[in-house]
ROSE-169701 format. One record per residue (C-alpha): y, z, x; residue in three letters. Coordinates in nm, 2 decimals. Example, Ala and Ser with C-alpha at 12.3 -4.5 7.8 and 13.67 -1.06 7.14 Angstrom:
# residues 2
> py / pz / px / r
> -0.45 / 0.78 / 1.23 / ALA
> -0.11 / 0.71 / 1.37 / SER
# end
This chain:
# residues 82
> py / pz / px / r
> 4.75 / 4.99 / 3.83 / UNK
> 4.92 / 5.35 / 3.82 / UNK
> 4.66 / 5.57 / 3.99 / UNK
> 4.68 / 5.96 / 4.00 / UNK
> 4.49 / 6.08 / 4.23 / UNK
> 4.39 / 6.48 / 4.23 / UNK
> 4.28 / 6.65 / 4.50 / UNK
> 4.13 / 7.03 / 4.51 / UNK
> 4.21 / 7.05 / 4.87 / UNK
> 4.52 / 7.19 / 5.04 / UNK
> 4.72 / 6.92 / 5.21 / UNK
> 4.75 / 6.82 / 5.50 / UNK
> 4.47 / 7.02 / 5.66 / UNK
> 4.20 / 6.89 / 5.94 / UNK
> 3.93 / 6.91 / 5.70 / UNK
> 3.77 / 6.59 / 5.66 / UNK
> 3.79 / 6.57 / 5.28 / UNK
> 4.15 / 6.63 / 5.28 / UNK
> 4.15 / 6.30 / 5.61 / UNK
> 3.91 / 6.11 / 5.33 / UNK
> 4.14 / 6.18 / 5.02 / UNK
> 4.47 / 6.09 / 5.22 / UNK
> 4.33 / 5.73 / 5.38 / UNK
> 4.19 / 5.67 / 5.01 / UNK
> 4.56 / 5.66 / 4.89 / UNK
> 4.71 / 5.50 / 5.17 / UNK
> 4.43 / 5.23 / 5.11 / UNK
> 4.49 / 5.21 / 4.75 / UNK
> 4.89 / 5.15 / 4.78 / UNK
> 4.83 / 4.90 / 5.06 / UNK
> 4.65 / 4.71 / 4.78 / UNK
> 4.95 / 4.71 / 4.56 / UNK
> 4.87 / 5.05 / 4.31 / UNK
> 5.13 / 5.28 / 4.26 / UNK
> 4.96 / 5.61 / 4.39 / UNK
> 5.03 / 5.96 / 4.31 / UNK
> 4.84 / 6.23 / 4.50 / UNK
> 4.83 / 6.59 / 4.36 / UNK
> 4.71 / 6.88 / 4.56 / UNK
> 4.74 / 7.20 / 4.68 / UNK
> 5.00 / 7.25 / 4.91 / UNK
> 4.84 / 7.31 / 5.28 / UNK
> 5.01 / 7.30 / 5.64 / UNK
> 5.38 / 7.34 / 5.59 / UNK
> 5.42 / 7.01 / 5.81 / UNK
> 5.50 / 6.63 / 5.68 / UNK
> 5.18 / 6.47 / 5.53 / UNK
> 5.26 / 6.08 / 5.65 / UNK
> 5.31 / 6.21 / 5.98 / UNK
> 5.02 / 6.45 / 6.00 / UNK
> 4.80 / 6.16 / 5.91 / UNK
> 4.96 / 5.88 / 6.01 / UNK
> 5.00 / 5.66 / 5.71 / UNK
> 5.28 / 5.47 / 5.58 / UNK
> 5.50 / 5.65 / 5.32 / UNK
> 5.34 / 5.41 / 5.03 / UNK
> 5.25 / 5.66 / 4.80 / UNK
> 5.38 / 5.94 / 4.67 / UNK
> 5.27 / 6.30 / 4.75 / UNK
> 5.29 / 6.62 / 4.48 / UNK
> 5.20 / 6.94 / 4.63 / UNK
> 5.11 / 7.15 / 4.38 / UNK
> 5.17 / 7.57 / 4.45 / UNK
> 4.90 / 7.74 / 4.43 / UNK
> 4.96 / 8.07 / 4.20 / UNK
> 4.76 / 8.35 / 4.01 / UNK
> 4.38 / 8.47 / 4.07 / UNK
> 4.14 / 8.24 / 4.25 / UNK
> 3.93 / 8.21 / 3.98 / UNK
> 4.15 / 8.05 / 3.80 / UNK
> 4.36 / 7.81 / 4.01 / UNK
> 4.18 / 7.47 / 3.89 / UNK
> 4.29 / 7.46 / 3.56 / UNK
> 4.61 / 7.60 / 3.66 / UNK
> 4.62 / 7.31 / 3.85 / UNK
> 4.55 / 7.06 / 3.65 / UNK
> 4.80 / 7.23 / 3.39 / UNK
> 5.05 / 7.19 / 3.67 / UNK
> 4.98 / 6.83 / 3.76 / UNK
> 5.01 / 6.73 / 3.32 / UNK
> 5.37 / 6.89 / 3.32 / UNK
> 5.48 / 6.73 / 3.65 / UNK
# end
């Protein structure tokens, strides 16, 4: 199963959402779905080696941009064009 996974969080970050959301993909890919993760981009540092998972899914920061009020469905418009 193709999975597209979106995330409202920045990435990678020490909150435990962000931990939650990264392990879910990792688990998901290590049962044979083709993960994509979309989030805000967080920490400018690698996100498999922040977290320690294997490189089995892919990972699309998304820039954040514009007024806060606004930036979720800026996102999601982001994540449809990508």
């Amino acid at each position: 199963m193709r999975v597209a996974y979106l995330a409202n969080a920045r990435l990678p970050s020490r909150a435990a959402n962000a931990v939650q959301t990264t392990q879910m993909c990792a688990a998901m890919a290590r049962n044979g779905h083709a993960v994509a993760l979309f989030s805000r981009a967080g920490d400018d540092v690698d996100l498999f080696d922040f977290y320690g998972v294997p490189r089995t899914f892919a990972f699309l920061p998304i820039a954040e941009r514009g007024r806060r009020g606004t930036h979720t469905l800026r996102f999601l418009a982001d994540v449809r064009h990508q």
